[in-house]
C-alpha positions in Angstrom: -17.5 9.7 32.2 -16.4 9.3 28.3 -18.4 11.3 26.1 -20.4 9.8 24.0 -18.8 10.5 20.1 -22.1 10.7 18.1 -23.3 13.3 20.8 -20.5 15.9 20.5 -21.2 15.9 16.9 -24.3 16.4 16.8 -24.3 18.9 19.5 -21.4 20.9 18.3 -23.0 20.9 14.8 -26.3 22.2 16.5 -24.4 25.2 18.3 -22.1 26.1 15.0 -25.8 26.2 13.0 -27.8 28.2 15.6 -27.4 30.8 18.3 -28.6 30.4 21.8 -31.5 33.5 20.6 -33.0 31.2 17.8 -31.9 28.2 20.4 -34.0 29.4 23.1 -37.3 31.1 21.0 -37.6 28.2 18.7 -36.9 25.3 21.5 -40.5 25.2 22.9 -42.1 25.1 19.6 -39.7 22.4 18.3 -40.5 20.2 21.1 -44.0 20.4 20.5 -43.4 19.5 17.1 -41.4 16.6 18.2 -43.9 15.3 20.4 -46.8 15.4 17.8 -44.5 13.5 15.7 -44.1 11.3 18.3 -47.9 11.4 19.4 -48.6 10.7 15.8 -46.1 7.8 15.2 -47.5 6.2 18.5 -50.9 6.6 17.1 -49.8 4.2 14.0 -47.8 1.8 16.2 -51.2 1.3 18.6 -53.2 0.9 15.6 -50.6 -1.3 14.0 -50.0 -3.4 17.6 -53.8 -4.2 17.5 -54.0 -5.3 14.5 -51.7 -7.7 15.6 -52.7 -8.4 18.6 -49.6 -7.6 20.5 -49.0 -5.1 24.0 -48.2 -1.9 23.8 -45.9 -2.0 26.6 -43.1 -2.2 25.2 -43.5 1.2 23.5 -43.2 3.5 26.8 -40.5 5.7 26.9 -38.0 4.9 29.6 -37.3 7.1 33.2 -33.6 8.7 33.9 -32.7 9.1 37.7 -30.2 9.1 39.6 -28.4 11.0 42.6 -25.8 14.1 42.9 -23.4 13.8 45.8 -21.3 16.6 47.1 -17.3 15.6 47.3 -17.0 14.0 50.9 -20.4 11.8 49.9 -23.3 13.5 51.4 -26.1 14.5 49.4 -26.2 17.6 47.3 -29.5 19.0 48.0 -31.3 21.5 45.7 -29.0 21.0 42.6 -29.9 22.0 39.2 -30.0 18.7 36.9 -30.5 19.0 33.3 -31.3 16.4 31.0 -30.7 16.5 27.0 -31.9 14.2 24.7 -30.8 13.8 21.2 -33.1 11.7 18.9 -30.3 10.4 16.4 -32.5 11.9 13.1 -32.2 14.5 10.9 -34.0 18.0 11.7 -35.3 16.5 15.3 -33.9 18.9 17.6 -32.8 17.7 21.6 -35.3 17.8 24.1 -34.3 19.3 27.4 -35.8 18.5 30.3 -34.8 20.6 34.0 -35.2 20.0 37.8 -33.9 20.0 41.3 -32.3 16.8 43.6 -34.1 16.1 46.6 -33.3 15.8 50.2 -31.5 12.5 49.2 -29.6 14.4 46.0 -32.2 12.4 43.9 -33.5 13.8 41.0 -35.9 11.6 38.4 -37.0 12.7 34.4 -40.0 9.9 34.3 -40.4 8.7 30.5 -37.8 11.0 28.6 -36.6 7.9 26.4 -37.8 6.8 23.5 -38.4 3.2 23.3 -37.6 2.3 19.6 -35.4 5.1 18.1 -31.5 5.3 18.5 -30.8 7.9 21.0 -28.2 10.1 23.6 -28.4 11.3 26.5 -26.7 13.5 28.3 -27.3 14.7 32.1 -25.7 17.7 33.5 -25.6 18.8 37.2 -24.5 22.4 38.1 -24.0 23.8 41.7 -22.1 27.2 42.5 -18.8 26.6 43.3 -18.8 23.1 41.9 -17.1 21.7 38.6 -19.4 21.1 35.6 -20.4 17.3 36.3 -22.1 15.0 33.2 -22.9 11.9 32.5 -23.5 11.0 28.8 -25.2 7.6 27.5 -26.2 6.2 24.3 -28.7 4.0 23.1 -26.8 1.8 22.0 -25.3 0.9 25.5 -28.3 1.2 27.9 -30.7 -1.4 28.4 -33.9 -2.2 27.3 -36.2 -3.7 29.8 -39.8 -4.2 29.7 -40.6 -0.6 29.7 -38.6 0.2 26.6 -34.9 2.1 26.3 -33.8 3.1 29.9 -30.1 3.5 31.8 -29.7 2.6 35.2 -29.6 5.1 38.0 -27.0 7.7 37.5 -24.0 8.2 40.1 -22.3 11.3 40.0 -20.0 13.6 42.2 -19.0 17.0 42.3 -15.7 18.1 42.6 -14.7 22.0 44.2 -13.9 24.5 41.4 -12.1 27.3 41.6 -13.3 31.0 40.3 -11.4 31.3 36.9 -11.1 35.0 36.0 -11.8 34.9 31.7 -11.7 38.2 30.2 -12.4 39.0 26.6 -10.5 41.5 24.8 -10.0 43.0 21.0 -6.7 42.7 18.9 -5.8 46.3 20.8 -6.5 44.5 24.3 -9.2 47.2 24.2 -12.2 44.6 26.7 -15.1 43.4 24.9 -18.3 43.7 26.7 -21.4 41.3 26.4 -19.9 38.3 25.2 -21.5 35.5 25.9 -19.9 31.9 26.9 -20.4 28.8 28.6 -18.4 25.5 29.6 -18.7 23.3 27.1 -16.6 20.6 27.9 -13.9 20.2 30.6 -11.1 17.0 30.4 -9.5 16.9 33.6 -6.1 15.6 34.2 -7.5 12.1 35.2 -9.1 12.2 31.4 -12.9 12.3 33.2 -14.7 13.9 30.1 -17.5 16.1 30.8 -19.4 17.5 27.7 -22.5 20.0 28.1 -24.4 20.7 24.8 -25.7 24.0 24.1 -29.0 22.8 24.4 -29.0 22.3 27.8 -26.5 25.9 28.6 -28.8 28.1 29.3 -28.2 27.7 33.4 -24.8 28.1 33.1 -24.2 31.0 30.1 -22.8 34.0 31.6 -21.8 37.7 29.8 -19.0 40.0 30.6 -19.4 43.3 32.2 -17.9 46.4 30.9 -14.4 45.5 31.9 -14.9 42.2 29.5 -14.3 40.2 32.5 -17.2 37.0 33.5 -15.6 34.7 36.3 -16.6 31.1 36.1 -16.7 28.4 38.4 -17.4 25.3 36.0 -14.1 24.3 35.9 -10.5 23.9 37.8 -7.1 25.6 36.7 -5.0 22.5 34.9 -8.2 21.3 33.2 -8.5 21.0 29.1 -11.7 23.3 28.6 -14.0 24.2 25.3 -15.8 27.3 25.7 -18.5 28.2 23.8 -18.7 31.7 23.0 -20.8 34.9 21.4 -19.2 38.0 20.6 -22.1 40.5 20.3 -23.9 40.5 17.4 -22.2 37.4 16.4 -22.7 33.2 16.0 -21.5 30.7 18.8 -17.9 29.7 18.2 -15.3 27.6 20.3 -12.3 28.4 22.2 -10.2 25.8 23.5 -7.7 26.4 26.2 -5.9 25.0 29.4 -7.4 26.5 32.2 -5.3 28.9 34.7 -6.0 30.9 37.4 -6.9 33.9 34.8 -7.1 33.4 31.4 -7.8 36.1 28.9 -8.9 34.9 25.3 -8.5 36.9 22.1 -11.8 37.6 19.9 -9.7 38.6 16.9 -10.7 36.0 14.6 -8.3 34.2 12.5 -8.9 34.7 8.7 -10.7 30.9 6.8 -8.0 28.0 7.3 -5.6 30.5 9.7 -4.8 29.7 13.7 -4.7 33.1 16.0 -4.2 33.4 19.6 -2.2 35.6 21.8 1.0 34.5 24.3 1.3 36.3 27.5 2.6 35.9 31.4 1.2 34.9 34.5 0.5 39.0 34.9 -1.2 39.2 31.7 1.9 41.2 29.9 2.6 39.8 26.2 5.0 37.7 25.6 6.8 39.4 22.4 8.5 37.1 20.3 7.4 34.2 21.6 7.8 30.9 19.2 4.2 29.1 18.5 4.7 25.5 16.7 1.7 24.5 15.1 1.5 20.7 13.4 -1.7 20.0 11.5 -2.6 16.6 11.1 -5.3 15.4 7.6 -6.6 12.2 7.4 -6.9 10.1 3.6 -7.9 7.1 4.4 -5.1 5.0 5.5 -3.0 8.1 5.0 -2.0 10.8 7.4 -0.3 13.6 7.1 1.5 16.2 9.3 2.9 19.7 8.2 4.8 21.5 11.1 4.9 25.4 10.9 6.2 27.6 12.7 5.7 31.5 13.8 6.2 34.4 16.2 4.1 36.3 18.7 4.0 40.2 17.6 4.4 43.6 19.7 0.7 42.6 20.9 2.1 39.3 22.2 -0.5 37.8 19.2 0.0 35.6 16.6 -1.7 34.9 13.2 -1.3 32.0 10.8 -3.0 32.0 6.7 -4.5 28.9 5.4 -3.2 25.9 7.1 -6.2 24.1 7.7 -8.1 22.8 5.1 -12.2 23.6 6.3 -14.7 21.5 5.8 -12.7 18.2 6.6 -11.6 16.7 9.3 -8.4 17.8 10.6 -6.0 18.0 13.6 -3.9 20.8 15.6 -1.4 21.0 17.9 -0.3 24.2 19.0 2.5 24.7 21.4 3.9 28.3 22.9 7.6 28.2 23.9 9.7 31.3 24.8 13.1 32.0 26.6 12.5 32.2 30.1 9.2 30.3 30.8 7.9 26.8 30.8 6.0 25.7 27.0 2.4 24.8 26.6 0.2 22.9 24.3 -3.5 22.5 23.0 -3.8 19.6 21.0 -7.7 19.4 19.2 -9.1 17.4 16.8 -12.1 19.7 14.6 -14.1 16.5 13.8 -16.7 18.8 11.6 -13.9 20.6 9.8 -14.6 24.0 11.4 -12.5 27.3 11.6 -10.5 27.3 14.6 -11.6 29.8 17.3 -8.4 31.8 18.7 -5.4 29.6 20.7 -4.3 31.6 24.0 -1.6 30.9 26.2 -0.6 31.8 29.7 3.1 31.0 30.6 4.4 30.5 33.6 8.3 30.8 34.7 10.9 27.6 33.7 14.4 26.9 35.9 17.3 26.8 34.0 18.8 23.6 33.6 22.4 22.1 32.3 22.1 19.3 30.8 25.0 17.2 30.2 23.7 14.2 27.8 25.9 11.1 27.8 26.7 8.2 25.6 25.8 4.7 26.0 29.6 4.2 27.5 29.1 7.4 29.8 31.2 10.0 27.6 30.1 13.4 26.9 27.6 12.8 23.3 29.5 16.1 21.8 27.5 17.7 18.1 23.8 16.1 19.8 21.2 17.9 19.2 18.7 18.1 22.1 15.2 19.4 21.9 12.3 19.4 24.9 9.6 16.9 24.0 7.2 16.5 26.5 6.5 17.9 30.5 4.1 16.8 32.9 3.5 19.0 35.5 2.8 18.6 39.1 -1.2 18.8 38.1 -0.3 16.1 35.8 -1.2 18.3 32.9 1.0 17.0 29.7 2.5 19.9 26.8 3.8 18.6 24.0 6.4 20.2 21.4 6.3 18.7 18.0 9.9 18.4 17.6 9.7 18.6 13.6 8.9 22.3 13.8 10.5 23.2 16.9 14.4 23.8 15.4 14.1 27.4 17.0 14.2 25.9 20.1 16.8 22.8 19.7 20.7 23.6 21.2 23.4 20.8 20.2 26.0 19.9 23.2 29.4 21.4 23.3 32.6 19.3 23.8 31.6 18.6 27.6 28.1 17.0 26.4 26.4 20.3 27.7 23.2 22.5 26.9 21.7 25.1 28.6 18.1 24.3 28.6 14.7 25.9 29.7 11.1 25.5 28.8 10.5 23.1 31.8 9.1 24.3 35.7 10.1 23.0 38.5 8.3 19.6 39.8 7.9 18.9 35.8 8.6 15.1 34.8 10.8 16.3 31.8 11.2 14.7 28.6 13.7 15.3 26.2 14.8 14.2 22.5 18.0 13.6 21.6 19.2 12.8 17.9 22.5 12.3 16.2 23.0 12.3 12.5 23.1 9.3 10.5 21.6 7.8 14.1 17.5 7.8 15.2 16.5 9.7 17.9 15.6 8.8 21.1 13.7 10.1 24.0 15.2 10.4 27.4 13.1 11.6 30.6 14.1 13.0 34.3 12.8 15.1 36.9 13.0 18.5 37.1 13.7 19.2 41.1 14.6 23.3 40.2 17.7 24.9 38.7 20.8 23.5 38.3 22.7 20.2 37.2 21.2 17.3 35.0 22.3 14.1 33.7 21.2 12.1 31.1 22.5 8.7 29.0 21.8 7.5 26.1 21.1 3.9 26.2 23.0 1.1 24.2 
């Protein structure tokens, strides 16, 4: 289920310029706006078809159904199914049309699409205790048939989620109360794509209590999720994050241009002096550019970078958390509308210690090499990166034996490694991490 590109943008755009308030007062009205339009321009099409003599059918707006199954195929019965659809012109806001799947997990929208105007669509089913499922289309690859724009019947299938504890705190870990936030889009680690626009939230927004804590069943640890998220008082914003069994998220924003988050253990404790590697990627044309910084998490277990993206453009991130002790992770993002970055929050998780005795392409020790950790995938097939340009805190050269001591990788990880020489290029060399102890790599001719 890819997401459809012009769809993200134009919902994402549509939460950054409203809030769900003005979302949810204004929706009705818009809609009836949208359909006099419509009424209207149909009105001129009728009179212009008779004129020329030609049938109107062509002009009817085209049906969306389809069915929800539960995971071991039977039907799910009773599900909430939303559909949103997104009239590709300016100042026409989504319609949103809701219901229920039948005793055969059926569901139907009869005559949601338009017939002659570009369109997406995207349907949403939600179920307690079920992963956000979607299904996103655009006009441009549905048929048209006699009755106008239409998709075939939908197919989709839950998957079991499991309760993810979030919990919203200050800069002083003090918890924040009433915030509101929704899944927004969940990648899982097969690279399904599931992306719900805040249109069609309003089923699924949930607010912390007084202890800032909101458990969620949209998603499963391991996945890549986008929240969308109100601090009281405040706009919708975006966190991005990879999901574990608790995850608490930061509301400290970062100043314009600036990447914050926070670093902390599987029991919540911050990490303190944690190194974060951030790259961010801009796009000239033909031209690309990386800068690597680098910085540490503070007392708090936060960090804060000034002025590293340029807002308002396009632009790139990858963030990765490594400290001494536990195994890195990533977030990489790509802000298509140039917006501020909402905070970065990591939860780490224990590494093994490893010695790694790198070898040349003859089998000798490769003494003076210096080794950095590239890449892991863990046993949820979830991939963190390290850009290795900005990493040097966390690259060791091999003694006389070919030897480092080396963590940042869990046990089960498939491991990668890079290894350079000078006056040589690098190269990449990958193993298994079974648990602690003894690992060999070679170099290859």
């Amino acid at each position: 289920m890819r997401m459809n590109e012009s769809l993200v943008l134009a919902a994402v755009a549509i939460m950054l310029a409203s809030g769900a308030n003005a979302a949810s007062e204004q929706g009705e009205a818009r809609r009836e706006q949208s359909a006099t339009r419509r009424s209207a321009a149909e009105r001129d099409r009728e009179r212009e078809r008779e004129r020329e003599g030609r049938s109107d059918e062509s002009e009817h707006r085209g049906d969306v159904s389809g069915r929800v199954l539960n995971p071991d195929g039977t039907p799910a019965i009773g599900v909430t199914v939303t559909a949103v659809v997104q009239v590709r012109e300016e100042h026409v806001p989504p319609e949103v049309f809701n219901g229920t799947t039948d005793a055969n997990g059926a569901f139907e929208f009869p005559e949601v699409l338009p017939s002659d105007e570009p369109w997406d669509l995207s349907v949403l089913a939600t179920a307690a205790g079920f992963a956000l499922e979607a299904s996103n289309v655009s006009s441009g690859r549905a048929e048209r048939g006699a009755r106008g724009g239409r998709v075939e019947p939908l197919r989709m299938r839950f998957e079991r989620a499991q309760p993810v504890r979030l919990r919203f705190v200050d800069v002083n870990r003090a918890p924040v109360a009433g915030v509101s936030a929704f899944t927004m889009r969940r990648v899982t680690a097969d690279g399904s794509d599931n992306f719900l626009p805040l249109a069609g939230a309003g089923a699924v927004i949930k607010t912390s209590g007084a202890d800032g804590t909101v458990t969620v069943e949209d998603f499963s640890p391991g996945d890549r999720v986008t929240l969308g998220i109100r601090p009281p008082g405040k706009q919708w914003e975006m966190r991005s994050f990879v999901a574990d069994q608790s995850t608490e998220l930061l509301l400290a924003p970062a100043p314009n241009g600036g990447v914050a988050g926070s670093v902390r253990d599987a029991d919540g404790e911050p990490i303190v002096g944690a190194n974060v590697f951030i790259v961010t990627t801009t796009w000239t044309g033909a031209t690309t550019t990386a800068r690597p910084f680098a910085t540490r998490t503070r007392t708090e277990g936060t960090f804060l970078t000034r002025d590293i993206c340029t807002l308002g453009e396009r632009y790139g991130l990858l963030v990765t958390a490594a400290a001494r002790g536990y195994a890195f992770k990533s977030l990489e993002t790509v802000q298509e509308l140039g917006a501020a970055m909402g905070a970065v929050d990591f939860t780490l998780e224990p590494s093994v210690s490893l010695n790694l005795r790198v070898l040349d392409a003859v089998g000798q020790p490769l003494v003076g090499a210096r080794v950095c950790p590239a890449r892991r995938v863990t046993t949820m097939d979830v991939t963190h990166v390290v850009a290795v340009k900005a990493a040097d805190r966390i690259t060791l050269t091999t003694d006389a034996k070919g030897m480092v001591t080396l963590d940042g990788f869990a046990a089960g990880d498939h491991a990668t490694v890079e290894v350079s020489q000078r006056g040589k290029p690098s190269t990449q060399l990958s193993f298994d991490v079974a648990g602690a102890g003894d690992v060999e790599v070679q170099v290859k001719p």
